[in-house]
N, C-alpha and C positions, 0 to 999 in steps of 0.2 A: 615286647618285653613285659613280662606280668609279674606284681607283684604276691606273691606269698610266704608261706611259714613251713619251713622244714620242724619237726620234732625225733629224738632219737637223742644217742648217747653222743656229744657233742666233745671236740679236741681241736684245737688250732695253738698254733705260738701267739705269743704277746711278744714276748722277746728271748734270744738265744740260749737264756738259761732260764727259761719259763711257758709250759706248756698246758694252756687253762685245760680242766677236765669238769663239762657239765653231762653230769646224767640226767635222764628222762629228761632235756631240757629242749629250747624253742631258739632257731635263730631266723628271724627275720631276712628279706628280702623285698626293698622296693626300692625300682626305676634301675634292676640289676646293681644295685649294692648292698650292704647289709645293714642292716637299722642295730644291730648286735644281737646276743646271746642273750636268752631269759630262764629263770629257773619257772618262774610262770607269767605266761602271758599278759602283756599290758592290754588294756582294756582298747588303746586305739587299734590295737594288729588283730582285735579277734572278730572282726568280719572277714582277715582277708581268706585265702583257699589253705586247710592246712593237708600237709603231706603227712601222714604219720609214719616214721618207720621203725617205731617198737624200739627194740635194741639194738639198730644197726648201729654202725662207726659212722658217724657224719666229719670229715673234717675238709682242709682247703683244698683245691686240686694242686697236683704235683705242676713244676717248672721245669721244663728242659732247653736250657740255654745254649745246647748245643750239640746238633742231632745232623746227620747226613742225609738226607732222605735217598737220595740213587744210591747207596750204599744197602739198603733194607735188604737186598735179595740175596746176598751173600754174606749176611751175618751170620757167626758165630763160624766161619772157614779163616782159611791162613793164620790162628790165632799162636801160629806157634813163629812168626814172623819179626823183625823189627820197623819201624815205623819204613822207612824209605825203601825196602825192601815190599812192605809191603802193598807200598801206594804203586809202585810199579807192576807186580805180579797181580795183584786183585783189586784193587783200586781204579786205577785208570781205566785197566782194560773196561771195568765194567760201564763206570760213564761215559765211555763212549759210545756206548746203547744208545745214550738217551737222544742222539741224533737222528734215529728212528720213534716218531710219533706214536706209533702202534704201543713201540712195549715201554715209552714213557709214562703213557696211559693206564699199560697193565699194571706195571712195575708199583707205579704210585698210587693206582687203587691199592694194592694191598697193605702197604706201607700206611696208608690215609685209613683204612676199614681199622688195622691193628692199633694203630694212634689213637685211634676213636675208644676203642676196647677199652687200653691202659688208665691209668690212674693222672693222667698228663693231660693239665686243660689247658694252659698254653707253651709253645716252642718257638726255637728260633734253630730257622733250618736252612740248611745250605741244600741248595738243588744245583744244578751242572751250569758250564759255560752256556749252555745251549736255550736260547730264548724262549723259543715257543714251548718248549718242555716244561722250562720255567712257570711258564703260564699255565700250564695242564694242571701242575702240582698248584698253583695257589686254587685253581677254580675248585678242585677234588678239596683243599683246606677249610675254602671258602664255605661248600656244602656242607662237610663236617659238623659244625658249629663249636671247633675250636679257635681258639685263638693265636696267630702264629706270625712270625715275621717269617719272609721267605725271599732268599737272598738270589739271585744269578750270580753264578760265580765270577769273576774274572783271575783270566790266567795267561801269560802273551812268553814266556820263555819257559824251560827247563821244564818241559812235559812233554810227552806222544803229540808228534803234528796234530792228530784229532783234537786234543785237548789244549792246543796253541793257538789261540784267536791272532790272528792275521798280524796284526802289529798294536801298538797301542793305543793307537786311533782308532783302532776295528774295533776294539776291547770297547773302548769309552764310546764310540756311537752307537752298537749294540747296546750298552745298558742304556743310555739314552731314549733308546725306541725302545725299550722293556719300558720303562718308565714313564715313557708318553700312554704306550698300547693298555697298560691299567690303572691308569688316572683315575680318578672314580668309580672303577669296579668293584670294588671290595668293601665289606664292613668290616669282617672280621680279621682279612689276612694284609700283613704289610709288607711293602719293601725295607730290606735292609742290605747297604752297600758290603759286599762280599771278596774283596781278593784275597785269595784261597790263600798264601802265606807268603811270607816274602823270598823264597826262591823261586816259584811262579810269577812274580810279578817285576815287574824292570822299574827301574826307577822312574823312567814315563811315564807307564799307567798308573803308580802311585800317584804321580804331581796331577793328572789327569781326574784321576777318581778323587783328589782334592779338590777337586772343581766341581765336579757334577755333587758330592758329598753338603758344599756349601749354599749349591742351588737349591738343591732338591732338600736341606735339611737332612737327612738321612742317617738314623743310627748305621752302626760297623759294627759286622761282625771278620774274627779270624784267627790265626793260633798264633803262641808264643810259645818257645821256648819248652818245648814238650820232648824233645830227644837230642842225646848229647851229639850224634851226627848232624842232626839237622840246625843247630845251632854254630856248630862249625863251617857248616854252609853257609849260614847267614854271615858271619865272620867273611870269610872271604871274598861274601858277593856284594857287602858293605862295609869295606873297611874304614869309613870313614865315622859311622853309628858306635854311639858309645856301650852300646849293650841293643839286644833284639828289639825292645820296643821303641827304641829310640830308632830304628827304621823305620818304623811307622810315624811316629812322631815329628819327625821332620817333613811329614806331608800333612800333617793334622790329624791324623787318623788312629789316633791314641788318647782319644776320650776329652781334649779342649773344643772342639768345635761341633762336637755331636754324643751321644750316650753310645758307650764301645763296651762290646766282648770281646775279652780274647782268653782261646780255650786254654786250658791246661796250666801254664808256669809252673811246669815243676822247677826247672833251672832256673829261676827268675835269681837274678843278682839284688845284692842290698841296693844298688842305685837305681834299676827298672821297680823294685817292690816301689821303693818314693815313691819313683813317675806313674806308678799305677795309683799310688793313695791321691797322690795329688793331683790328677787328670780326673779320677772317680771312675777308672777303668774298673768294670766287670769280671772278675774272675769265675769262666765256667769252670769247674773241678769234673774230673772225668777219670776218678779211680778205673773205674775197671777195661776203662780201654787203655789206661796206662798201664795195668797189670797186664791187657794179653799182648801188647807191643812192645812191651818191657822197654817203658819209658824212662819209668822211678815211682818214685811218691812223692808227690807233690804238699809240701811243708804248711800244708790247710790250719792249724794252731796257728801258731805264726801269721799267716794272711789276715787269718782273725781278730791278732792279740795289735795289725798293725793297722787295724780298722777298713781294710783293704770290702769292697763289694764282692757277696762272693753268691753263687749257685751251683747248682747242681748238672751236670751234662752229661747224658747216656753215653754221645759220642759214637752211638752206631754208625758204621761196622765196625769200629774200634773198638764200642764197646758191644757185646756178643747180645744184648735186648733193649728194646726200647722201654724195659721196666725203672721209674722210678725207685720202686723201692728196693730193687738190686743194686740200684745206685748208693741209695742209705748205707748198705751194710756194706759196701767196699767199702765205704769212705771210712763207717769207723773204724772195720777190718786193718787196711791201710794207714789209718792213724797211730794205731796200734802198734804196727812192725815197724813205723817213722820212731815212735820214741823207746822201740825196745831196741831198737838195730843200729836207729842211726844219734839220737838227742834224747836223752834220761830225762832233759828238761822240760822238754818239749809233750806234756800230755796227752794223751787219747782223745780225742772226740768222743760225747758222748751222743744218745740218742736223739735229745733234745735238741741238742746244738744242728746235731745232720737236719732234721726233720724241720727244724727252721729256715737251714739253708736250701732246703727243699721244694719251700713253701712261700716265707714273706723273705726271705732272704734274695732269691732268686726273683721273686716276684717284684721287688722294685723296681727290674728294667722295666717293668709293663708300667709302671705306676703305685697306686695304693692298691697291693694284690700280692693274696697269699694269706688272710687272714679272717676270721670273722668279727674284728673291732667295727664299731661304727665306722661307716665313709672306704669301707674297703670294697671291692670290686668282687659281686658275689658270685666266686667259683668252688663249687660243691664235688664231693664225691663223697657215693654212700655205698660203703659195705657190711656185708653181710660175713662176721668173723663165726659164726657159730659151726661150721665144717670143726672149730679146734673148741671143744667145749671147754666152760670154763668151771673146772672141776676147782677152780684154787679161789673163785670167787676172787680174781684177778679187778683190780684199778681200772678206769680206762686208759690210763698213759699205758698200763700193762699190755692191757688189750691188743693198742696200735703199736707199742712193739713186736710184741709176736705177728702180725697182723703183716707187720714188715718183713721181718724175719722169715718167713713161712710162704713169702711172695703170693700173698693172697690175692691183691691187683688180678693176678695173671684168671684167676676162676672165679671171686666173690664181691667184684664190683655189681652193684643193683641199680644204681642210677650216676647220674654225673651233668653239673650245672656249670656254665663260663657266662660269665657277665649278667646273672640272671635267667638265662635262657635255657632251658633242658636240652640235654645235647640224647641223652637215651633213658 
């Protein structure tokens, strides 16, 4: 880990309605964190190595809370599907590859190369029931030098026998031995406890992954409340749970005994929103895979206005790219048709607001990340916006909206840092 000095047109949040804008300016990095932002150099940083990048966009790397990884190869297909529909027809069928080693391999190189690309310096990923796959995907993470949680799914009922781990017990000694098998292997990439949603899971491997959950410590990741069928499912396969999270919760597994995501809440009830304020459960927001599975729109104002944790989640193959900043504009897109269609009261998201939840919003499940404040965890990305000249002699908040808008990510990223360490 080496310390140095980025220089360039500098953008990170402070806070949800405030997006600092330094030109020509300096942000520090030493021991991979950030010493802050300088309009000129303090006299103890200017020995250290400086990077100059002229007028590029320097700001934090993107957060994706929730990302499928065996899902990468049939992105942007079935998109005319609904959710249960189409975990059946495209979904399952495909991870059930992953129990062939070879095209776990393949599959996750290219998924891990394009990761690498994007504007996303750390994720938290769900990979398959399937162990040693599991493990293919963190080493390929691992190499990367991004930052990522990487979950083994667990799944014991209401799936394809392939995707049915044996019984409960099979369920919980398999992660077990995932969790013995990369004990100390990793810097970068971690486990995160996984059961794929609560019609997948029986009430025993909940109470089970309650245990291994407590031993091991272990954040959760898993969905809520994302489609009005699937919801009704959980209804009749718990009818004792006061609302969807409260299935989880009655095994611990709803943000008291460990740090939880769970994707989507677009239906979340007034009494699950409490139990998420007050658990300090994670909401991934995952517009545009709820637009092409035609979930809803998930009431993001609201989540906000109830102090609720919230980030950002591509949600591939749900959602058709692993682009962050495709992400940005559903979300305000989506905010938009929530209070023209559905709550007058309820206003737009604006750029700032997404771009925080993007960034330091998202970046709290890692810790202090997602910003360039002193004591924050230094992950860079720098691009290169001049492809859209700036004939309007545009701000830099300007800048990084278009910048978003225009899905620059995908062709004018030039370099990109997580914890310090240049990743390209």
């Amino acid at each position: 880990m080496s310390d140095f000095v980025l220089k360039g047109d500098i953008c990170y949040s402070v806070s949800p309605t405030q997006l600092a804008e330094n030109k020509d300016s300096f942000v520090v990095c030493k021991g991979g964190r950030s010493c802050g932002v300088f309009q000129s150099l303090p006299k103890e940083f200017q020995d250290l190595p400086l990077h100059d990048y002229g007028n590029r966009l320097i700001f934090p790397g993107m957060i994706d809370l929730h990302i499928h990884a065996p899902q990468y190869a049939f992105r942007g297909l079935g998109m005319d599907m609904e959710l249960l529909d189409w975990l059946e027809s495209r979904a399952f069928p495909e991870e059930i590859k992953y129990r062939d080693l070879n095209y776990a391999r393949s599959a996750y190189t290219v998924f891990v190369q394009n990761l690498k690309k994007s504007a996303t310096t750390r994720a938290c990923i769900f990979a398959t029931l399937h162990r040693r796959a599991t493990e293919i995907l963190m080493d390929l993470m691992e190499s990367s030098g991004l930052i990522s949680y990487v979950g083994k799914v667990n799944m014991d009922r209401n799936s394809p026998d392939e995707l049915c781990e044996m019984s409960a017990e099979q369920s919980e000694q398999e992660t077990r031995t995932w969790l013995r098998e990369i004990d100390g292997t990793y810097q970068r990439t971690m486990p995160i406890l996984t059961p794929r949603f609560i019609p997948s899971c029986s009430d025993d491997l909940l109470n089970r992954l309650k245990t291994v959950q407590k031993e091991y410590q272990l954040p959760i990741q898993s969905h809520l409340s994302e489609n009005p069928s699937e919801q009704k499912w959980v209804e009749s396969l718990c009818p004792n749970a006061k609302f969807y999270g409260d299935a989880y919760d009655r095994y611990d597994l709803f943000g008291r005994s460990g740090k939880t995501i769970m994707a989507h809440c677009v239906y979340s009830t007034e009494d699950e929103v409490e139990r998420m304020a007050e658990n300090g459960v994670f909401v991934a927001h995952c517009p545009t895979s709820n637009l092409n599975l035609s979930s809803g729109i998930t009431p993001i104002r609201k989540y906000c206005e109830k102090g609720l944790k919230i980030g950002l989640g591509s949600d591939v193959a749900g959602g058709h790219t692993e682009s962050i900043f495709n992400t940005i504009v559903d979300a305000i897109q989506v905010s938009k048709l929530y209070w023209r269609l559905i709550d007058p009261t309820c206003k737009p998201m604006t750029f700032d607001e997404v771009f925080y939840l993007a960034t330091k919003g998202g970046g709290e499940f890692f810790g202090k990340v997602g910003s360039f404040e002193e004591g924050y965890s230094f992950d860079a990305v720098i691009l290169n916006d001049a492809q859209s000249p700036d004939l309007l002699q545009n701000s830099l908040h300007d800048r990084l909206e278009r910048a978003v808008y225009q899905l620059m990510d995908r062709t004018s990223i030039e370099a990109k840092y997580a914890a310090g360490e240049k990743i390209f």
